[in-house]
N, C-alpha and C positions, 0 to 999 in steps of 0.2 A: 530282341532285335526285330523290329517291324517287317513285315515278308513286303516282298515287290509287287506293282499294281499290275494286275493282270486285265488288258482291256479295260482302262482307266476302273474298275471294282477294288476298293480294299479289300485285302482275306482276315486283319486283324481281327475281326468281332465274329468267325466261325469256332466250329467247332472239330479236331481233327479226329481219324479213327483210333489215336493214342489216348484221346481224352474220352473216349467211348469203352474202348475194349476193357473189359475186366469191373465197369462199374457196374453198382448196383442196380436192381431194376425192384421198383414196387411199385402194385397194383392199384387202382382206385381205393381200395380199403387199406390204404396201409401197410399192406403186408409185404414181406421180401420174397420176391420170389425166385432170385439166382443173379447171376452176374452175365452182362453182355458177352460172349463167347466171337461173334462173328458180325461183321457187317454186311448187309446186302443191297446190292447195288444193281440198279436199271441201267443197262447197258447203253440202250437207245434215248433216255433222257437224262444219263449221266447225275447219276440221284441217285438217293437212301432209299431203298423202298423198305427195308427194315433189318429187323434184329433176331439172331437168335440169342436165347436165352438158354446157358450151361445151370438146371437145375439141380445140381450135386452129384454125387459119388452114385453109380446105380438108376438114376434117372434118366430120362429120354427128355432128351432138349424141346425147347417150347419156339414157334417162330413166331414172330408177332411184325404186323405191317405196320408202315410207319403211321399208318390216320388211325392207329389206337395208341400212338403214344401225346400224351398232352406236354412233356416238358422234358429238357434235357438240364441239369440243376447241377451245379458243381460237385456236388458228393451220389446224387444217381439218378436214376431215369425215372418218370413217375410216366402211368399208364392213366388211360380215359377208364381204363376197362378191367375186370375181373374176371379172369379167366375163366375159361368153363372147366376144366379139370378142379376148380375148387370146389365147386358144386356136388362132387361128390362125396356121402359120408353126412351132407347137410340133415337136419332133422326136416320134415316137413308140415305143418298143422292148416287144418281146417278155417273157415271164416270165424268158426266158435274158439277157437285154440286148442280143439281136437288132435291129439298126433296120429298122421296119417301113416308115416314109416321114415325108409333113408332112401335118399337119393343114390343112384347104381351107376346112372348114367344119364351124361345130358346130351341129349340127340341137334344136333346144330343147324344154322341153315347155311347148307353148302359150304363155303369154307369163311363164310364168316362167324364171329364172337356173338353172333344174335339165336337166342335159343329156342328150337322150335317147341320141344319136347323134354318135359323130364322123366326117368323110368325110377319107379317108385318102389321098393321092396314093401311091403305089407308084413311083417314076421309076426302080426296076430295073426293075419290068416293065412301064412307061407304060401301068398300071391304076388303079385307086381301089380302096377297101375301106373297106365300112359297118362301124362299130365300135360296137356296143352298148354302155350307159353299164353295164351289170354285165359288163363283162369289163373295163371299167377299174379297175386296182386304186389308183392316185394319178395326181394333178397336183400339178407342182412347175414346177421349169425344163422337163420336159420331162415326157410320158404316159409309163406303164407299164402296162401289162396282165395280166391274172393269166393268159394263156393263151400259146402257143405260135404262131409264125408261121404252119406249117403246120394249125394249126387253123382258120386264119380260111379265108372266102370271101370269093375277090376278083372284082370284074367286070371 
């Protein structure tokens, strides 16, 4: 049944919070990373401002704003973005394809999805190593870095 015109605007071609709630969500890589749990809404401009995300049984819910998400698709959410919680566990190598260690922790900037820092385990040398976000050259399956092992400082 077609809904009524509110202030001469169709609502036929939106999207409601029953079409939202409970759908999937994946990342810019493809990956599934839980189902829509909650909607969040701007009070004062009467909007989305975003999503949380119920990441399983035992998991601590994920909030994501809506200018990381790129699309809402009839079977699930697709994101611009890859979370920073998946960065950890990554391997990480050298400009040569050196491995440097695992990533521990991806240190943020402020509460956005842009990463300043990543904390490095070393388990050759049961050190860490701060890894600045301009010496990263990609993320993929794994970190690369545009510089040299021996360039870095380790603690």
């Amino acid at each position: 049944m077609p809904l009524k015109r509110v202030f001469g605007e169709g609502l036929n071609n939106t999207v409601t919070s029953d079409d939202v709630l409970g759908k999937e969500v994946i990342d810019s890589e493809g990956e599934f990373l839980g189902v829509v749990e909650m909607l969040h809404l701007d009070p004062n401009l009467v909007e989305v401002a975003g999503i949380t995300i119920d990441k399983g049984f035992l998991k601590s819910g994920l909030v994501i704003g809506k200018d990381y998400i790129e699309r809402i698709a009839p079977h699930a959410i697709f994101l611009k973005i890859r979370p920073f919680f998946k960065l950890k566990g990554m391997i990480v190598f050298d400009s040569v394809g050196e491995k440097i260690g695992v990533v521990s922790k991806a240190v943020l900037q402020e509460n956005k999805n842009q990463i300043e820092s990543l904390l490095v385990n070393v388990s050759s040398l049961g050190r860490e190593v701060l890894i600045p976000a301009d010496l990263i050259k990609s993320i993929g399956e794994n970190v690369f870095l545009i510089t040299e092992k021996d360039n870095l400082k380790f603690n």
